[in-house]
N, C-alpha and C positions, 0 to 999 in steps of 0.2 A: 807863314805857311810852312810845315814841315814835312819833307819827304820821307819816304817808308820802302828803300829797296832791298830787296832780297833774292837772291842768287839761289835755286835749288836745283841742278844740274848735275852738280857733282857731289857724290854723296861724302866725301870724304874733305881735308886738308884742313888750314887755319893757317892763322896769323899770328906773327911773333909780337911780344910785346912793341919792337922798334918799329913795323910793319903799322901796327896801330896807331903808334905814334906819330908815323909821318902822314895820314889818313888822317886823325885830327888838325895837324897842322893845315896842311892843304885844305881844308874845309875853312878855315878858321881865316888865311889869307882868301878867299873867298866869299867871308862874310856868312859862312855857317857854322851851326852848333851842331858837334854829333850831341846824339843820345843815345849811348847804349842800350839795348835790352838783351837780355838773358831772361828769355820765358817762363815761366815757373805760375804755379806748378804742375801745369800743363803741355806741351808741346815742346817736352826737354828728351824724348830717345835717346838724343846723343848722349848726354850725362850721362845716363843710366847704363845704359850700354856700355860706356868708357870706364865706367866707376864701381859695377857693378860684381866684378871677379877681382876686385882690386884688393884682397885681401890680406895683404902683406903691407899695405902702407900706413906706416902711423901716424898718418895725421885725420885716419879711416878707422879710431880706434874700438868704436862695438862691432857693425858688422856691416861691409858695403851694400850688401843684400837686404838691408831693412829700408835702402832708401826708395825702393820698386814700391808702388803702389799703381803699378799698371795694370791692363789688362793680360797680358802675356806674362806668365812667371814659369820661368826665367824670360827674362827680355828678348825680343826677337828686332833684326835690322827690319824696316819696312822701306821701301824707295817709294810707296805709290803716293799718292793724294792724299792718304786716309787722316782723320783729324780726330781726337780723344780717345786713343788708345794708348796716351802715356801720362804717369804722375809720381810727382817725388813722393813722398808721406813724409806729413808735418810731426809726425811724434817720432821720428830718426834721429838720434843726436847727430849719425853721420849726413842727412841731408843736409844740416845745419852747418855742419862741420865744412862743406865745399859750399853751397850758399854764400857762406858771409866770405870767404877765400874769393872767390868770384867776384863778388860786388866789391871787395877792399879793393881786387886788384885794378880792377875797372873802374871804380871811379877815383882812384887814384891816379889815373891815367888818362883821365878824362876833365878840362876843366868848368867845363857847362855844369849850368845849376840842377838837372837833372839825370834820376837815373830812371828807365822802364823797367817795372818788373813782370810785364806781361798781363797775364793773370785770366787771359781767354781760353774758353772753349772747352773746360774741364767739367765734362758729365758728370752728373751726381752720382752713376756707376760705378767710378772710380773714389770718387772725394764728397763726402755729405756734405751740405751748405755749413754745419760747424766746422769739420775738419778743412773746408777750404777755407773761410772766414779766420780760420786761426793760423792756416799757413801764409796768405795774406797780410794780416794784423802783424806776425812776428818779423816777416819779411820787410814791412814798412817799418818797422823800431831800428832795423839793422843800414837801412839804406838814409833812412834822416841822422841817426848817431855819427858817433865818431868813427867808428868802423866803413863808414856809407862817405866818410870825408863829409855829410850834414848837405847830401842831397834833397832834390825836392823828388817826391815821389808820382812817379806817372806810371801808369797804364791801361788795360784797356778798359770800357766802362764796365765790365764785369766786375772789377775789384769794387765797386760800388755797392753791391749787391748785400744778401740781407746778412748781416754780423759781422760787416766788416768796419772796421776804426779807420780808412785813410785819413792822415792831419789835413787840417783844412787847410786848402791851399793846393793840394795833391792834384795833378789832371790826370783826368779820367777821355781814352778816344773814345769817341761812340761811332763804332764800325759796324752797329745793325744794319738792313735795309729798312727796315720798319719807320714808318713816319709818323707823323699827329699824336695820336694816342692808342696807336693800336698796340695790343700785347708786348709786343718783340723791342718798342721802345720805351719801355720801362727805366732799361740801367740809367736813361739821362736825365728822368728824373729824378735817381736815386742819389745820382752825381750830384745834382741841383742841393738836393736835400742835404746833402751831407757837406756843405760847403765845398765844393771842388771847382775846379776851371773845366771849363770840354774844350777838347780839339774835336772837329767834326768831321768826319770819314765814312758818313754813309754810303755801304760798298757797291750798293748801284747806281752813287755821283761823283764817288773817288778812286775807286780801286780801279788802278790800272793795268791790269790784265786780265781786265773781263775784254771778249770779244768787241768788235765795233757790229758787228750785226748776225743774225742767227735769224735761220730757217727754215723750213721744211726740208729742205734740200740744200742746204750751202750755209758756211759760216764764213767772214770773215775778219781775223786770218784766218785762215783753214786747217793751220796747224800750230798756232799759237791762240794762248788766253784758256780763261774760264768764261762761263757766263750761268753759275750758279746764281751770282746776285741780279744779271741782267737777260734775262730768259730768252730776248728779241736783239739784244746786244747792248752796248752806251757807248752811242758816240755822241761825238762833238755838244748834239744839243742835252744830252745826261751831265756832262761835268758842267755845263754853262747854268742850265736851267731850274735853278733851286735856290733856299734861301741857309744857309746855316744858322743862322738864329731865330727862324721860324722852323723847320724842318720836324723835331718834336715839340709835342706841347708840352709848355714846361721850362724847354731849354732856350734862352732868350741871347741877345746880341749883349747884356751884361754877364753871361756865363759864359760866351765863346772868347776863345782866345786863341784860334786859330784854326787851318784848314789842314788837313792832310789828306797827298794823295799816295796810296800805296803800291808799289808794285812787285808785287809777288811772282816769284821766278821758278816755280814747279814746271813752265813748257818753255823758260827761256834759256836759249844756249849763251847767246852772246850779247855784247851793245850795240850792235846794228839791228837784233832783236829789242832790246830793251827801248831804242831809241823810239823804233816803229810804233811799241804798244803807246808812248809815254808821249808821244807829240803828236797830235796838237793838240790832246786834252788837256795837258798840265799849263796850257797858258789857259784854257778858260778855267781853270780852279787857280791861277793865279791872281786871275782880271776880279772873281767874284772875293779871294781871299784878302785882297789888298786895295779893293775901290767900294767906294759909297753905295750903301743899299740901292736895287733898284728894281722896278718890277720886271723880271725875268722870266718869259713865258715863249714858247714859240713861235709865237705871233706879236711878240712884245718889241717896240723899238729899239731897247735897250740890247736884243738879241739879235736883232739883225743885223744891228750897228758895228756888234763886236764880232761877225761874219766876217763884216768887208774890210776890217780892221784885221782881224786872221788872215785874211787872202793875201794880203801884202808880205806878211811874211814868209810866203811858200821860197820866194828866190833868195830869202835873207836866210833860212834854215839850208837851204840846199848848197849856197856858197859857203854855207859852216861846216858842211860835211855833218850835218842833223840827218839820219836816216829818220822818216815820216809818215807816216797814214795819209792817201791825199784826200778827205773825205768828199763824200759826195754831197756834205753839206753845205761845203765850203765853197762859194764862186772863186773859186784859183783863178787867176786871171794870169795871162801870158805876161812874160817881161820879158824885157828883152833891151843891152848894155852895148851899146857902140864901142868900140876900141880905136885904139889907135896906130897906123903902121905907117912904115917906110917903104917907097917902092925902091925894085932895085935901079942899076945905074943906068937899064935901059926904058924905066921906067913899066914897071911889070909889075904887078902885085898878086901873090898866089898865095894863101893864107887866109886867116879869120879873122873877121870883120865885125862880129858881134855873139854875144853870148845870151842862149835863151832857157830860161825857167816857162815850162809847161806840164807842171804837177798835176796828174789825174786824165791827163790827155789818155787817152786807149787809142795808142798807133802802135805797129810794129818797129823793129828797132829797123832807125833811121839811115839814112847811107846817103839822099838826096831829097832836097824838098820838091813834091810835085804833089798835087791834089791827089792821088793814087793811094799818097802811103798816110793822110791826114793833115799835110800840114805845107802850107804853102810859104815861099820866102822869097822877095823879088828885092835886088839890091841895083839901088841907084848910084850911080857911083862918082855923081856932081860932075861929068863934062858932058854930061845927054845921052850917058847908054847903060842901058838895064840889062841887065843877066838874071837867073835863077841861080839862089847860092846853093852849096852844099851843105849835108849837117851829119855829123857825127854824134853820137851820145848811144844812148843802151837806156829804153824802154822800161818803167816798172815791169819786174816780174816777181811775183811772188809779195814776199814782206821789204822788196827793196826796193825803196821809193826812185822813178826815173832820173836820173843824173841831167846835170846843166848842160844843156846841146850845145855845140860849136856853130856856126854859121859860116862859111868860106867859101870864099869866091876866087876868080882868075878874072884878069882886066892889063889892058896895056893902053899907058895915057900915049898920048901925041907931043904934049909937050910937059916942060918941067914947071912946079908949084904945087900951093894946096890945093887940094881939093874935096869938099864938105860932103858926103854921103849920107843915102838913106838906106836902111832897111825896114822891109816891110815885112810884117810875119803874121800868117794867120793859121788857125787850126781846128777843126771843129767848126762848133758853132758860136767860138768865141768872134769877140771884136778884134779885129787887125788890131797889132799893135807897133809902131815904128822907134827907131833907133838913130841918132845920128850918129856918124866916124868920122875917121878923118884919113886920109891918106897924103903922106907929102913925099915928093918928087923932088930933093933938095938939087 
């Protein structure tokens, strides 16, 4: 399965070559492969903009200015959304000339068998299907050669398309929404045709910063996401319910070679955003990218099964500090973890008793449990007396998923030993769910 994040928040900064290199490393102790891409020869403004008054440098030796083949001439910054308003032109020796500087440097720096060379979304406005075919074509000579350090060549299924050479073997993402055989999924059969691998990223089953839900009156987030590819939103049951090697016609489970989910960061500021968009859909594109075909439908066992298999994770994400989505499709179920304490020497216990996960619960933030505020908590405290505990924690608000509640009670034994507790926690319309502790009185 391979990930696809990107940061577009700040329009400016970069990375030093050791920067990168400890970014590979870290991945790689981890058990991942970066992939560089460097877009081309579409959705490069930055290049052009940086390279483009550069007239004094010699290794820029006809003229910076012939590598614009955008729509703005002279090149203008843009910060908004917009997409194919920029392109290098393949007949520049100076495009050429930073090109292959770029990819030497980068896959020199890079040890995975791949490098992306993009190759999406460039209007025929801009670049006729020969002139893109042949910026394409030269691009993949440079990145499989010795210059390329004898990369394998990937990007998106666009580089498929008509007059292009990728070597067989090249993969090709297919990021349409378009399914079966309608128009729009064409490139993966062109892929197919042309001997390539597909990763599969159909953007209304993978892309993760489409909204989880849109409508007449309300999205949400409500200030994060797209939902160009998902009109109504994609949650939970959009990444889950699909097949990748049935998806287009054409494109079969011996052409796929993987899943990718992308998450594009045009509304995201941070990782606490990032996490939000990105969990808990990236385990059902994990479940369908790494387990045995199965019929997945929303009504299908296979779907509801890996429901109640998600719900279990809500208290494992939230004691990881995973900021989350709590979806509504998801039965979250309460948990809730006994602890362990010491009373003091007059045998007194004032502190917490158990720790509770209740993602998606809608109470205000919490101070005491009583039926009032949603959520009720009765602590037995194993010598025959019940109390009402206390709970501390802070309510979802916004994109920040509710934090792990405290539980804490006040109790004074009579005399000294262990003693085995329960608590009891209910909320909503969920099922009680209980906890044992222990308290000892040494």
């Amino acid at each position: 399965m391979r990930g696809y994040f990107f940061f577009g928040s700040n329009p400016g900064g970069f990375w030093t070559q050791a920067q990168y290199k400890a970014v590979v490393a870290d991945a790689a102790a981890h058990f991942i492969t970066v992939v560089p891409e460097v877009d081309s020869p579409g959705h490069n403004n930055a290049i052009i903009m940086s390279e483009y008054n550069d007239t004094q440098n010699p290794a820029l030796p006809v003229s910076p200015h012939s590598i614009n083949c955008g729509k703005n001439s002279p090149p203008q910054w843009d910060y908004t959304e917009d997409v194919g308003y920029s392109a290098l032109c393949p007949g520049s020796r100076d495009t050429w000339a930073i090109m292959t500087a770029i990819i030497s440097q980068l896959t020199a720096l890079t040890p995975g068998p791949y490098y992306d060379l993009g190759g999406d979304e460039v209007p025929a406005s801009l670049l006729s299907a020969p002139k893109y075919a042949a910026f394409v074509n030269k691009e993949a000579g440079i990145v499989t050669g010795a210059t390329g350090h004898h990369k394998t060549v990937m990007g998106w299924a666009d580089i498929a398309g008509k007059g292009t050479r990728p070597p067989a073997g090249s993969v090709a993402e297919y990021w349409q929404p378009a399914g079966g055989s309608s128009p729009g999924s064409v490139t993966g059969r062109e892929a197919v045709a042309k001997h390539m691998k597909i990763v599969m990223a159909p953007a209304n089953h993978t892309y993760l910063d489409q909204k989880y839900a849109v409508s007449a009156r309300s999205s949400v987030p409500p200030s994060l996401g797209m939902n160009w590819a998902c009109p109504h939103g994609c949650d939970v049951s959009s990444a889950y319910n699909w097949n990748p090697g049935g998806f287009v016609t054409g494109v079969t489970d011996r052409n796929v070679i993987g899943v990718e989910g992308a998450m594009w960061g045009e509304t995201v500021a941070n990782l606490a955003n990032a996490d939000y968009m990105v969990f808990p859909r990236l385990l059902a594109l994990a479940e369908i990218a790494w387990s045995p075909p199965a019929h997945r439908t929303a009504a299908s066992p296979a779907y509801h099964d890996f429901l109640r298999r998600l719900a279990g994770q809500g208290a494992r994400l939230q004691a990881a500090g995973v900021n989350f989505y709590p979806s509504a499709q998801v039965p979250w179920p309460l948990q809730v973890i006994g602890a362990a304490e010491t009373a003091n020497a007059r045998g007194q216990v004032h502190g917490p008793v158990a720790t509770l996960s209740a993602p998606g619960i809608p109470t205000s933030t919490l101070t005491m449990c009583d039926s009032s505020l949603g959520i009720g908590c009765t602590i037995k405290w194993g010598d025959g007396s019940t109390t009402t505990g206390d709970v501390t924690g802070t309510n979802a608000t916004g994109t920040q998923v509710n934090s792990l509640y405290t539980i804490s009670g006040q109790h004074a034994y009579s005399r000294r030993g262990t003693y085995h507790g329960v608590v009891i926690v209910s909320a909503g319309n969920s099922k009680p769910v209980r906890a044992n502790f222990t308290v000892t009185w040494p």
